[in-house]
Backbone bond lengths (Angstrom), bond angles and torsions (degrees), N, CA, C in turn:
res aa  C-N    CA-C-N  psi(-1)  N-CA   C-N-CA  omega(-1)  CA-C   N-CA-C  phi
1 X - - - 1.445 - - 1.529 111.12 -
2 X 1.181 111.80 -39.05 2.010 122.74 -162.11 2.191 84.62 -72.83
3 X 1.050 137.79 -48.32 1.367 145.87 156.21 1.439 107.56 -18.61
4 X 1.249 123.37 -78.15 1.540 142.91 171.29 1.197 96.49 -34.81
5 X 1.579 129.98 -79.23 1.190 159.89 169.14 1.628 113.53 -10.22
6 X 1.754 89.09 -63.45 1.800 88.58 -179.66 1.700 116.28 -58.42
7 X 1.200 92.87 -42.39 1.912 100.43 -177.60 1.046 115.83 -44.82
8 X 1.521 114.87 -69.47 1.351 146.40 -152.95 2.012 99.16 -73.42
9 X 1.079 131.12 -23.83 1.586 140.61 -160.33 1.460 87.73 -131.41
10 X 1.238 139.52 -18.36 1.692 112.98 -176.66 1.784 129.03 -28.25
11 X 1.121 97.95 -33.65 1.618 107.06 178.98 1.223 116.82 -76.17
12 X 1.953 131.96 -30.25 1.195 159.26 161.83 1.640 98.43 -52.65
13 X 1.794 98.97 94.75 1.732 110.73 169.84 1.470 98.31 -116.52
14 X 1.086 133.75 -3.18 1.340 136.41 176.91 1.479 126.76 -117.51
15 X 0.982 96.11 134.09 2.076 113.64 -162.18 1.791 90.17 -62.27
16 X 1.279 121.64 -30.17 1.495 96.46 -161.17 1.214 95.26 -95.47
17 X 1.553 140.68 -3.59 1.171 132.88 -176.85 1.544 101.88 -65.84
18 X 1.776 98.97 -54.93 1.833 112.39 -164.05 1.490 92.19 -59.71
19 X 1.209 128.56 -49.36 1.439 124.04 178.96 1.413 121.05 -35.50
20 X 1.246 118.95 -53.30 1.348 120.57 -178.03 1.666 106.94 -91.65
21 X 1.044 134.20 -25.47 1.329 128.97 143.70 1.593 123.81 -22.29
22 X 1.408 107.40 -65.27 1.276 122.04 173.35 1.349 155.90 -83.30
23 X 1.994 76.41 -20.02 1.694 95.55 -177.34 1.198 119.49 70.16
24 X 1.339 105.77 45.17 1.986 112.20 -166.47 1.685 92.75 -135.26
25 X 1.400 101.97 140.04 1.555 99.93 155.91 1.380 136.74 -37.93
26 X 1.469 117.17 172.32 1.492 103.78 -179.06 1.842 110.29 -97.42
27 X 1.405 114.47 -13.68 1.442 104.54 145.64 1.448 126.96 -28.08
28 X 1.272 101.64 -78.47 1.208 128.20 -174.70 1.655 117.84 -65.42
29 X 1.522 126.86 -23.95 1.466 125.08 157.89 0.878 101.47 -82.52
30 X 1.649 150.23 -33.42 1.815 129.25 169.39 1.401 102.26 -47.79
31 X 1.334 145.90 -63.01 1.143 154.13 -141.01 1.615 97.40 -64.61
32 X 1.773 119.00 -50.82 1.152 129.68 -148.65 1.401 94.62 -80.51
33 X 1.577 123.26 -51.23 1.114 124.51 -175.38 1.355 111.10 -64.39
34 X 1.653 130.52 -47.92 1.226 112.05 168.71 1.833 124.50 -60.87
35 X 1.131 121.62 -37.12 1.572 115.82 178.14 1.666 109.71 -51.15
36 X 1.245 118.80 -36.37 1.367 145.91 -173.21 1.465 106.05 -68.05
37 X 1.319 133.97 -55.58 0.817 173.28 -80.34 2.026 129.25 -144.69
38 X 1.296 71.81 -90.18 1.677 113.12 172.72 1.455 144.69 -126.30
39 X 1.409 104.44 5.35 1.276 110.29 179.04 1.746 102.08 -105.96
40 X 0.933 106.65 178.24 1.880 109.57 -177.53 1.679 97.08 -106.45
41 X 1.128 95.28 154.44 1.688 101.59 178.51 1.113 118.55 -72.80
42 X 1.864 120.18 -44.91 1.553 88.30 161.84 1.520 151.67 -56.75
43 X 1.676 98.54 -23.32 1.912 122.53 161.43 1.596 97.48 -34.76
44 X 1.668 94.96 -64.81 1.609 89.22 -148.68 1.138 109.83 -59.22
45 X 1.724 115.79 -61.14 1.468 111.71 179.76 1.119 127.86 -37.95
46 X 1.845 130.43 -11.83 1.569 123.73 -174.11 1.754 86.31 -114.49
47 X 0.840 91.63 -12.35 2.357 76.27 157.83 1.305 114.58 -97.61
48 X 1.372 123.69 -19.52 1.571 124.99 -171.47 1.955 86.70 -90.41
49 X 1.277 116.25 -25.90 1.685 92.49 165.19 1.378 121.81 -89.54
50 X 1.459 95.49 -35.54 1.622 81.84 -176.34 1.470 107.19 -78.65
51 X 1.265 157.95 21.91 1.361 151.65 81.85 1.559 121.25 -11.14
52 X 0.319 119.11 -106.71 1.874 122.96 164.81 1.366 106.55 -13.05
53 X 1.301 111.49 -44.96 1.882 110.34 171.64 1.442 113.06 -58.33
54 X 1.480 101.39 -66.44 1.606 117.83 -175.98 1.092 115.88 -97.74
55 X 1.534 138.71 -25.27 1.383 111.75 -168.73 1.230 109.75 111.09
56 X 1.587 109.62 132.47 1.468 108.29 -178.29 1.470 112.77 -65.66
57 X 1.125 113.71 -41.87 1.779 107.72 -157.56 1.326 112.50 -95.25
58 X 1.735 112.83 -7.89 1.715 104.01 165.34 1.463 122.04 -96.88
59 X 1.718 95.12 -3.51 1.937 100.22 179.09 1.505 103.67 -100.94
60 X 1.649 117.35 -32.49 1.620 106.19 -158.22 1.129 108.89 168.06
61 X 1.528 105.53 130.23 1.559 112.87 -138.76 1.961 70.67 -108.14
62 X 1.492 86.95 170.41 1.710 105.90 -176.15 1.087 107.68 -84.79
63 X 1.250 140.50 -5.71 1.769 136.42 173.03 1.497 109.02 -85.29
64 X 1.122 111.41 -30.20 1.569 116.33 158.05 1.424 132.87 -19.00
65 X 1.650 86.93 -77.80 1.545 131.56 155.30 0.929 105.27 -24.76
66 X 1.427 113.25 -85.36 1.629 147.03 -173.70 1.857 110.99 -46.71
67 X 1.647 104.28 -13.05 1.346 91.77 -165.29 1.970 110.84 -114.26
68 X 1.651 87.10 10.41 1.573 102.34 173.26 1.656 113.82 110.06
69 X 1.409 116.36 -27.27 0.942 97.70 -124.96 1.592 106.65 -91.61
70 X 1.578 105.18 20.72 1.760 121.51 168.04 1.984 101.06 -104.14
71 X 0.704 94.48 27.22 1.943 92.50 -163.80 2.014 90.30 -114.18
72 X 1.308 82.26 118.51 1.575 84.20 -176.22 1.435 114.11 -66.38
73 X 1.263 123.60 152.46 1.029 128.44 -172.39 2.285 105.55 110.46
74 X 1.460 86.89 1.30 1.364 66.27 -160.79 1.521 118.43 -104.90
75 X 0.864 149.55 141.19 1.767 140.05 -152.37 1.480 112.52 -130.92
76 X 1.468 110.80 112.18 1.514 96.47 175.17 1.768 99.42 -87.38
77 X 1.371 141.76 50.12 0.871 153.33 161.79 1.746 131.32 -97.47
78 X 1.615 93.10 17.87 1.649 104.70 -163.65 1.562 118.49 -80.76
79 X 1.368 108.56 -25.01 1.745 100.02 170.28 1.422 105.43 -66.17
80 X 1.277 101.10 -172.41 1.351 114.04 -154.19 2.009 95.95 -94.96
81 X 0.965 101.83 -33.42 1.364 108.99 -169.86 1.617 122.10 -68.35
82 X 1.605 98.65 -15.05 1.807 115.35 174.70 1.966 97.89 -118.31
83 X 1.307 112.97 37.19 1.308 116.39 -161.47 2.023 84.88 -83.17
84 X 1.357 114.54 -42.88 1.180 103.63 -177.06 1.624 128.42 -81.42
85 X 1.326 110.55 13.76 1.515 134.70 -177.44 1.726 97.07 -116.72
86 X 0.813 134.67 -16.23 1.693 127.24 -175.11 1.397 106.50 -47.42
87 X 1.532 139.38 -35.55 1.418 110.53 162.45 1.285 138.05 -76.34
88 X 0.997 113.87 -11.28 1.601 136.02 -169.17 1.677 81.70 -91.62
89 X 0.915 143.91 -58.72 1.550 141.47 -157.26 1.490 101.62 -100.43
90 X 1.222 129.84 27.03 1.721 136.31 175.83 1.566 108.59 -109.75
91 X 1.270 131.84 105.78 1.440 139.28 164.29 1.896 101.37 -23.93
92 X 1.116 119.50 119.00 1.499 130.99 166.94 1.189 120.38 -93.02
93 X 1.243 144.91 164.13 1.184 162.03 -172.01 1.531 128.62 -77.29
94 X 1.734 101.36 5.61 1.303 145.29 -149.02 1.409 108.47 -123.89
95 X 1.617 139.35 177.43 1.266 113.69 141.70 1.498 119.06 -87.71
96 X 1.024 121.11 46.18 1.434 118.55 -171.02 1.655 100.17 -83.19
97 X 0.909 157.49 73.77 1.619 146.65 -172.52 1.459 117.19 -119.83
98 X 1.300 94.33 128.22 1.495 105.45 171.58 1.373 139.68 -100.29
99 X 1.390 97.79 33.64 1.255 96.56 177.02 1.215 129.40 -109.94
């Protein structure tokens, strides 16, 4: 579906657009617009299975999603004290993710 999704919404950079598009909360349009978006395709495809394995609401709630922190570019390396680890701890373009 997220396939369909990218095509069909490419122009959709804003959560309240997909929201009213869909008729979905705004949890749940952060999530869409970032997977869409900002996440890398191999990310998605190993969350769109491990969803399908387990289940949305016992693996990973959509504010998650919604809150970046699969969207490359993103580093849980931001205090100052992991300042010299920020690439090693930066979401890649890969599935390599550390978050």
């Amino acid at each position: 579906m997220l396939v369909w999704l990218a095509g069909a919404t490419k122009e959709w950079d804003k959560s309240a657009r997909v929201a009213r598009a869909f008729q979905i909360g705004p949890k749940e349009a952060a999530a869409v617009r970032n997977l869409l978006n900002k996440v890398a395709a191999p990310t998605r495809e190993a969350l769109q299975t491990a969803v399908r394995v387990r289940g949305m609401k016992p693996f990973l709630q959509h504010d998650v999603i919604g809150r970046d922190c699969f969207n490359v570019g993103w580093s849980s390396g931001m205090l100052p004290d992991f300042e010299a680890w920020k690439s090693q701890l930066t979401n890649g373009d890969d599935l390599e993710l550390v978050s």
